[in-house]
C-alpha positions in Angstrom: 4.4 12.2 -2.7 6.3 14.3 -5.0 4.3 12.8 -8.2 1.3 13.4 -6.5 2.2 17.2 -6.2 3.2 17.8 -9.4 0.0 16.3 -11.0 -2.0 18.2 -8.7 -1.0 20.8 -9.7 -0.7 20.0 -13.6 -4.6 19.2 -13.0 -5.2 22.6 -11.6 -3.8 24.1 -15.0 -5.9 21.8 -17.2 -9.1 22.4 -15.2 -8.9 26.1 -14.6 -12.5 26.5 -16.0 -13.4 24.9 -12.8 -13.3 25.0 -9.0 -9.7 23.9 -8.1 -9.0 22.2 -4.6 -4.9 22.9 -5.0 -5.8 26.6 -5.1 -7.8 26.3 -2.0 -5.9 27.8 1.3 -4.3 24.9 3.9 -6.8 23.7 6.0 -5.5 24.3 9.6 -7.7 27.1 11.0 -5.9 29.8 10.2 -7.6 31.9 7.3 -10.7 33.8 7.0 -12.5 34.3 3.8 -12.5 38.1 3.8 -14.5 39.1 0.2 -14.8 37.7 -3.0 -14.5 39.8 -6.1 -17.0 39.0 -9.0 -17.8 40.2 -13.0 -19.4 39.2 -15.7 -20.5 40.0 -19.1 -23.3 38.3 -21.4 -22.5 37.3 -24.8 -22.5 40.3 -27.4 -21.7 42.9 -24.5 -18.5 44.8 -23.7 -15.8 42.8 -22.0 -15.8 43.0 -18.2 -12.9 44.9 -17.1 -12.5 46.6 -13.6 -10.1 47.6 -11.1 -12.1 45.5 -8.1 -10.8 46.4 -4.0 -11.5 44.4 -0.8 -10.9 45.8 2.3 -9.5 43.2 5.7 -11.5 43.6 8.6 -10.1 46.6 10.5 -6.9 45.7 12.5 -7.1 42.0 11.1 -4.0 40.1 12.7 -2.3 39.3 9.2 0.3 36.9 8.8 2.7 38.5 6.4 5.0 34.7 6.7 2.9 33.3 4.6 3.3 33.0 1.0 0.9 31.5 -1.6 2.7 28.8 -3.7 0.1 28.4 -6.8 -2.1 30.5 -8.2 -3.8 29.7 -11.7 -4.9 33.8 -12.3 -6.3 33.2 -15.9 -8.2 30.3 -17.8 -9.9 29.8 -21.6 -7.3 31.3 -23.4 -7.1 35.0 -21.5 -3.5 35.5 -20.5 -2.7 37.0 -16.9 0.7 38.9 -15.8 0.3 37.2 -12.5 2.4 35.1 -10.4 2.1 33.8 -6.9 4.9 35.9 -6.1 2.5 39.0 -7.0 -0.1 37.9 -4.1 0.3 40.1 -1.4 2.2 38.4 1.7 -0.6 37.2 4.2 -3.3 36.5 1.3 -4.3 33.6 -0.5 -6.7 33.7 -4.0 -8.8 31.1 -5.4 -9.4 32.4 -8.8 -11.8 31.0 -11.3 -13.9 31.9 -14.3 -15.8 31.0 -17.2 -14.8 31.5 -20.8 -12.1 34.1 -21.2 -11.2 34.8 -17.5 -8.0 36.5 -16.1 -6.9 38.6 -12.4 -3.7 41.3 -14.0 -1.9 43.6 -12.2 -1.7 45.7 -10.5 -2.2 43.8 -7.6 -1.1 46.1 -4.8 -2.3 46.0 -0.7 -2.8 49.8 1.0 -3.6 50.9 4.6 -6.4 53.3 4.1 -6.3 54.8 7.4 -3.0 55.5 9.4 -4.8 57.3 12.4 -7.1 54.7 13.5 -7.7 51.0 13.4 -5.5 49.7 10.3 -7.3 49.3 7.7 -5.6 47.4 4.5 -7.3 46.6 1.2 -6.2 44.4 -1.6 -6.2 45.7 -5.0 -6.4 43.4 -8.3 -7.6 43.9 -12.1 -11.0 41.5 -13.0 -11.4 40.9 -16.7 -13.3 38.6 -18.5 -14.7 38.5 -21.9 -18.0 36.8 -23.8 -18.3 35.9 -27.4 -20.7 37.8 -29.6 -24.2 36.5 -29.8 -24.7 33.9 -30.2 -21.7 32.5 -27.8 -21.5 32.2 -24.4 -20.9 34.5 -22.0 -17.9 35.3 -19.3 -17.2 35.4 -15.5 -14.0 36.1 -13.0 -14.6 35.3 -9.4 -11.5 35.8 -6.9 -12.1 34.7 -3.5 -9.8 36.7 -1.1 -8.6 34.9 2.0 -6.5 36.4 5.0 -4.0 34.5 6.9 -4.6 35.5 10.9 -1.2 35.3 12.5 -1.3 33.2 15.5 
């Protein structure tokens, strides 16, 4: 079992071009897609760089025991300051990309409003970047899942 883990997750690193099941939340009913997060840039243009938010669902019952274990926040070549320690207790990212991809920090969560229904909203850095023409071009996409304490 413990083989299988570790080249699970050693296939998650090689593959990070493309979807990654390890990266996926567990399966047991307990998280809710919330938002995904999305750039791009086409060859020759300006590298896609942005500060990107996504806001819970107002009062959202988050479970702040939960703690992602693996997190592959960069792939072709782009390097990320990210660890799945830096994922906000209670979330869980699937991050993936095409050519130079990466999530850096800051990653933060903030309550937007403290007089009525809580309101909290991720924060992460989306960067990708293309080749000149004629090369390909780039994508990030994070998708942002909440755990829903029980």
């Amino acid at each position: 079992m413990k083989i299988t883990g570790i080249m699970l997750s050693s296939c998650c690193l090689l593959l990070v071009g493309s979807h990654c099941q390890a990266q996926e939340p567990p399966q047991d009913g307990t998280f809710v897609q919330v938002c995904t997060m999305y750039g791009s840039a086409n060859q020759g243009e300006q590298a896609f760089n942005k500060d990107d938010v996504c806001n819970l669902p107002g009062d959202f019952p988050l479970d702040k025991s939960y703690h992602q274990q693996l997190i592959v926040p960069a792939g072709g070549g782009a390097a990320s300051n990210i660890s799945a320690a830096d994922v906000p207790a209670g979330l869980h990212l699937v991050v993936s990309g095409n050519h130079y991809w990466s999530i850096v920090q800051p990653t933060k969560m903030v309550i937007l409003d403290q007089e009525g229904p809580q309101i909290r909203q991720f924060q992460v850095h989306l960067y990708c970047g293309p080749e000149p023409f004629p090369g390909p071009g780039c994508s990030v996409s994070v998708k942002v899942y909440a755990k829903k304490k029980q």
